[in-house]
C-alpha positions as CSV (number, residue, x, y, z in Angstrom):
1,X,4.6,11.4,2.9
2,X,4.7,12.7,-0.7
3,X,2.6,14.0,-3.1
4,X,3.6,13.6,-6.8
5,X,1.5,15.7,-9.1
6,X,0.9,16.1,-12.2
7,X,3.9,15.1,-13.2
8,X,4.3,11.7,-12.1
9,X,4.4,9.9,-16.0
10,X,1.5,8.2,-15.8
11,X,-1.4,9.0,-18.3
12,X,-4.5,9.9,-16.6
13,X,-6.2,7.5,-19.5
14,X,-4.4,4.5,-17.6
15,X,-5.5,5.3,-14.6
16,X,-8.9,5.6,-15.7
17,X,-8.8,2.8,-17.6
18,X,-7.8,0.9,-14.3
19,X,-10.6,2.0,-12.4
20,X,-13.2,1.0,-15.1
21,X,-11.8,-2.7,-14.7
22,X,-11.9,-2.4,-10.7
23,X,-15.5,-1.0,-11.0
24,X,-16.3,-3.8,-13.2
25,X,-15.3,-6.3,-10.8
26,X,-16.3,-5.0,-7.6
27,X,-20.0,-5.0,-9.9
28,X,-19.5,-8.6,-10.2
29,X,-22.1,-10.9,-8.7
30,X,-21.4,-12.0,-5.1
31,X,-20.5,-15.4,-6.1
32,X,-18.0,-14.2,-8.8
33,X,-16.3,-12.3,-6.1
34,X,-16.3,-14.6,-3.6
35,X,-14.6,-17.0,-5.9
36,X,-11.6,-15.4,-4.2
37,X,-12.6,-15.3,-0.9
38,X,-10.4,-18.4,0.0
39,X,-8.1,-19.3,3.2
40,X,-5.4,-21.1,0.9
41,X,-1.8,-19.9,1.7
42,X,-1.0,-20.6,-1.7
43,X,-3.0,-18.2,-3.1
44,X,-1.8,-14.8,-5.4
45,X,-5.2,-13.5,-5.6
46,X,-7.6,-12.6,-2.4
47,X,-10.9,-10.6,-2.6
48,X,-12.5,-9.7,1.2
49,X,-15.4,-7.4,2.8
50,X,-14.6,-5.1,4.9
51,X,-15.9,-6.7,8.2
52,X,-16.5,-3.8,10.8
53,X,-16.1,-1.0,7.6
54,X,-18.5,-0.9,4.7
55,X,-15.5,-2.0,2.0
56,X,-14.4,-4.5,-0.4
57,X,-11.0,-5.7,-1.2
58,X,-9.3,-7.3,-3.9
59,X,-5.3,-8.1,-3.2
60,X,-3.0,-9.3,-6.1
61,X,0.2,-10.4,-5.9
62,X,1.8,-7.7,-8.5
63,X,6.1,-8.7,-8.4
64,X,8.1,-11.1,-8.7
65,X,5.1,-12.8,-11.0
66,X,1.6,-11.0,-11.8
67,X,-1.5,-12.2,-11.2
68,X,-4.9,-11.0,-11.2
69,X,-8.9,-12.4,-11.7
70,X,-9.8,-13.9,-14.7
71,X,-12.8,-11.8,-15.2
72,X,-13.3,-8.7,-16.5
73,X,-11.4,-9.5,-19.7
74,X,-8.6,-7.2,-20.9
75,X,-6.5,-7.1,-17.5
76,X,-3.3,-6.2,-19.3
77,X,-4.0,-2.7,-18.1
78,X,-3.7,-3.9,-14.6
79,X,0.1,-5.3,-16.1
80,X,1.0,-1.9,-17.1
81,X,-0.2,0.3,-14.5
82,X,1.6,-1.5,-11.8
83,X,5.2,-1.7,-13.9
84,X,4.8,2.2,-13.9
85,X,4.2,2.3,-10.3
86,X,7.4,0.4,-9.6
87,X,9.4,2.4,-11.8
88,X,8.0,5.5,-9.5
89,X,8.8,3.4,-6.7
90,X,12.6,2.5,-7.5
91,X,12.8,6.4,-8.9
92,X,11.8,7.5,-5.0
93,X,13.8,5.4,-3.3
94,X,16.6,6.0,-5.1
95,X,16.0,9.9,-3.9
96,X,15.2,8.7,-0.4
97,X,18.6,7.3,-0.2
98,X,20.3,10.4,-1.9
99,X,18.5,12.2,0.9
100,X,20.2,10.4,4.0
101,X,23.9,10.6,1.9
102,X,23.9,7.7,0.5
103,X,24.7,5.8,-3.3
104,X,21.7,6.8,-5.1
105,X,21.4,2.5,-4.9
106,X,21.5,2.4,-1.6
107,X,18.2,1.0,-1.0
108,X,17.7,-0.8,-4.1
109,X,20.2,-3.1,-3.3
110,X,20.0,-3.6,0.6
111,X,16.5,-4.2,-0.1
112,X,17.4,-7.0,-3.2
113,X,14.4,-4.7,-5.5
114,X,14.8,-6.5,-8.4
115,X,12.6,-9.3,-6.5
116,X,11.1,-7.2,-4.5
117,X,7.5,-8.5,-3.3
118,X,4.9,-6.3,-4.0
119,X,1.1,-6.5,-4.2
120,X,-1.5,-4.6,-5.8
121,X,-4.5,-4.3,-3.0
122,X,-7.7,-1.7,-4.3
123,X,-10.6,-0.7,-2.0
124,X,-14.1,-0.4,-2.9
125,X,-16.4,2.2,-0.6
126,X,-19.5,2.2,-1.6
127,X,-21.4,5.8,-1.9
128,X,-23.1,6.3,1.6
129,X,-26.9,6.8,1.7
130,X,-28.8,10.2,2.8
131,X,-29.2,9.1,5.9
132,X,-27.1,11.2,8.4
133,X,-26.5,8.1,10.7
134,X,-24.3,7.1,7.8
135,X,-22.0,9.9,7.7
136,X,-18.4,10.0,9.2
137,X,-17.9,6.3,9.0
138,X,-14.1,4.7,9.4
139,X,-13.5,3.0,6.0
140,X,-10.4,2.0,7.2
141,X,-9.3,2.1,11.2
142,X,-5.9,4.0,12.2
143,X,-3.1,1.5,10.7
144,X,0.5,1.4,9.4
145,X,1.6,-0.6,6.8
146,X,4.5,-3.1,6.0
147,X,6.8,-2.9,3.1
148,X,9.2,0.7,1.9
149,X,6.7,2.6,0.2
150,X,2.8,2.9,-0.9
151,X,2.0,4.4,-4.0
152,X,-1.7,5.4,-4.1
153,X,-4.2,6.8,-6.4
154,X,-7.9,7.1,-5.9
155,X,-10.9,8.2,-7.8
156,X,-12.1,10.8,-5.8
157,X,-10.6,13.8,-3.7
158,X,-11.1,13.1,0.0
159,X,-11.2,10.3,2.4
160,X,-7.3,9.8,3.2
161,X,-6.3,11.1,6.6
162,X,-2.9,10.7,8.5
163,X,-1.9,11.5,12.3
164,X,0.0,14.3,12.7
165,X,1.1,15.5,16.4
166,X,-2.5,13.3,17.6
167,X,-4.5,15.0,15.3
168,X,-6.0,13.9,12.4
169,X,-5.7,16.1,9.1
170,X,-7.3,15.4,5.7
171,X,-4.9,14.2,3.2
172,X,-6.9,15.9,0.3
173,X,-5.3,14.9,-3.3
174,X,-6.6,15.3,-6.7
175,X,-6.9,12.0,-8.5
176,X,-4.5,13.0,-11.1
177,X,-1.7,12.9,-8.6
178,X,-0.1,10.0,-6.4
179,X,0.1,10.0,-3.0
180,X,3.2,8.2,-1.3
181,X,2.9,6.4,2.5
182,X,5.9,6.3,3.7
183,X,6.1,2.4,5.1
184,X,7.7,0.3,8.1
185,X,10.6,-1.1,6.7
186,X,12.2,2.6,5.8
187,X,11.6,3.3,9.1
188,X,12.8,0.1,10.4
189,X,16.3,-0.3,7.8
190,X,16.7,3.8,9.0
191,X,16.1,3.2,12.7
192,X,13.7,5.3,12.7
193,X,15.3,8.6,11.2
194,X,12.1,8.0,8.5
195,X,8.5,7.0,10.0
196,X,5.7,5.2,9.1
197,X,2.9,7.3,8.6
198,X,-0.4,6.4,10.4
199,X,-3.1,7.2,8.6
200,X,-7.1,5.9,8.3
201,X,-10.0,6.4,6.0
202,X,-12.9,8.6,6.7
203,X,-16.0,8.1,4.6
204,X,-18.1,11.1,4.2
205,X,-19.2,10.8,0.7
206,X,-22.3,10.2,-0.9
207,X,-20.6,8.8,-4.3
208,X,-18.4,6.1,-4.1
209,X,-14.5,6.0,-3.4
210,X,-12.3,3.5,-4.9
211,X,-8.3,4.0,-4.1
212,X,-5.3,1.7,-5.6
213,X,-3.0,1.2,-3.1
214,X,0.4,-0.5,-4.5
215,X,2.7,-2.0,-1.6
216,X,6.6,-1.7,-2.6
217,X,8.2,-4.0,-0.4
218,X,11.8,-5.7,-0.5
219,X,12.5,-9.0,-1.7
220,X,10.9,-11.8,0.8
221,X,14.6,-13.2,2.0
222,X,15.9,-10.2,2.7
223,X,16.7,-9.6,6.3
224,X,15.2,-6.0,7.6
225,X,17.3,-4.4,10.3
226,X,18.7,-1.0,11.6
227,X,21.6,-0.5,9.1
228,X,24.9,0.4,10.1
229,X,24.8,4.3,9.0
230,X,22.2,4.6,11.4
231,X,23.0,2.8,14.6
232,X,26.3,4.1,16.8
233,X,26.3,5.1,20.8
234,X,23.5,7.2,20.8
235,X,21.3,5.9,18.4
236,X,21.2,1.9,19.5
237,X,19.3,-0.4,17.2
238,X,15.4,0.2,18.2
239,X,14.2,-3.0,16.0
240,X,14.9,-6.7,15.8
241,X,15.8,-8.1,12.6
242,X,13.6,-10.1,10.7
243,X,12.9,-11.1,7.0
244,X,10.6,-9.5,5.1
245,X,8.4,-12.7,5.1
246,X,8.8,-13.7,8.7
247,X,7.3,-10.0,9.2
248,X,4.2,-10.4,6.9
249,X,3.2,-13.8,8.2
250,X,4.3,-12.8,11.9
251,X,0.5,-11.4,12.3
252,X,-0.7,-15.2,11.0
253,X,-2.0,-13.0,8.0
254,X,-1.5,-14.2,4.3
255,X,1.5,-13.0,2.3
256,X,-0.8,-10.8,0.3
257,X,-2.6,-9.4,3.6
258,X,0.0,-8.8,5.8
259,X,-0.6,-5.5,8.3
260,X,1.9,-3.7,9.9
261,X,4.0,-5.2,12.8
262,X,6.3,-2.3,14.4
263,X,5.3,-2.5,17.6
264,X,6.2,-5.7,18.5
265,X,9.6,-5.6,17.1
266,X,10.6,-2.8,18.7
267,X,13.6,-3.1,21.5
């Protein structure tokens, strides 16, 4: 995991204009909402509840093509947040693979970026009430997730924790910086020399939490595997190889919903 601060390039006014068009739709009526709540593979666009969490869901298929609901108006600032966060994705990755002494491309081309498939997927938590059976609720259960990297904001300070050494430690972050998951396929193309973090969501606010997580993942044909540079005598390959799409559908999830798969690829 990462933190990038301040720093990062992208103007706090974008950001907040991004969250005043994902409160506007998450305000919508039931029935405009649900207007994506559809079981058609061929869909770019899925909103969902939460089902055992109190949380809403809106995934958008953000690269190779973007597409996002019709309504609110003036989604262009949807556009231009997620270009920015795919230029901070190919700037980390192309430091990630620096880091393990490789061509500063290393990644970006293994991984066939300039298709890469990623999808723009923000949560809704709604503000708990006073009552102190509310409190402490999992917004999200303990996962992993597919792809190289997740690039997220949120609105808020607080919620994000990850599992470190079986205990779990608040992943406090202003929202003026990004936080970076580190995701299954780095750990898979490294064989493991890089992990995917597990992490959950605790809800233990009383105002509400909206996050933007942004899922870099390689191009859908390319085939993930332990890469040579990382694999000899006494580090065997400890994943089969799969493509990128065989891996998001392998959970007979949508494109756009896949979850993470590691365990049942592992040799």
């Amino acid at each position: 995991m990462i933190v990038v601060g301040d720093n990062h390039g992208i103007p706090d006014s974008l950001i907040g204009s991004v969250m005043n068009w994902l409160s506007n739709f998450f305000n919508q009526s039931d029935e405009e909402k649900r207007r994506y709540d559809t079981n058609d593979p061929t869909d770019r666009i899925r909103f969902r509840w939460g089902g055992r969490t109190q949380r809403e869901l809106l995934h958008m298929r953000a690269h190779p093509t973007f597409h996002c609901p019709a309504k609110p108006a003036e989604s262009m600032v949807l556009t231009g947040y997620c270009e920015r966060m795919r230029e901070m994705g190919m700037q980390l990755l192309r430091g990630i693979s620096k880091s393990l002494g490789l061509e500063e491309c290393y990644i970006e081309n293994k991984m066939k970026l300039e298709s890469g498939y990623s999808v723009f997927g923000p949560n809704y938590y709604p503000a708990l009430s006073q009552s102190s059976d509310d409190k402490n609720q999992i917004g999200q259960f303990p996962h992993r997730d597919p792809g190289l990297l997740v690039l997220l904001a949120q609105n808020v300070g607080g919620g994000l924790q990850i599992e470190h050494q079986k205990k779990w430690l608040n992943a406090d972050f202003p929202p003026s910086s990004i936080f970076v998951i580190v995701a299954d396929h780095i750990e898979i193309l490294t064989n493991g020399k890089y992990k995917s973090l597990l992490h959950r969501v605790a809800l233990n606010s009383e105002v509400e939490r909206m996050s933007l997580p942004f899922f870099f993942g390689p191009s859908l044909d390319v085939t993930v595997k332990p890469e040579p540079e990382f694999v000899d005598d006494h580090n065997p390959p400890s994943y089969r190889q799969m493509t990128y799409k065989a891996y998001l559908e392998s959970n007979d999830h949508h494109l756009i919903e896949a979850r993470a798969n590691l365990n049942q690829i592992r040799l």
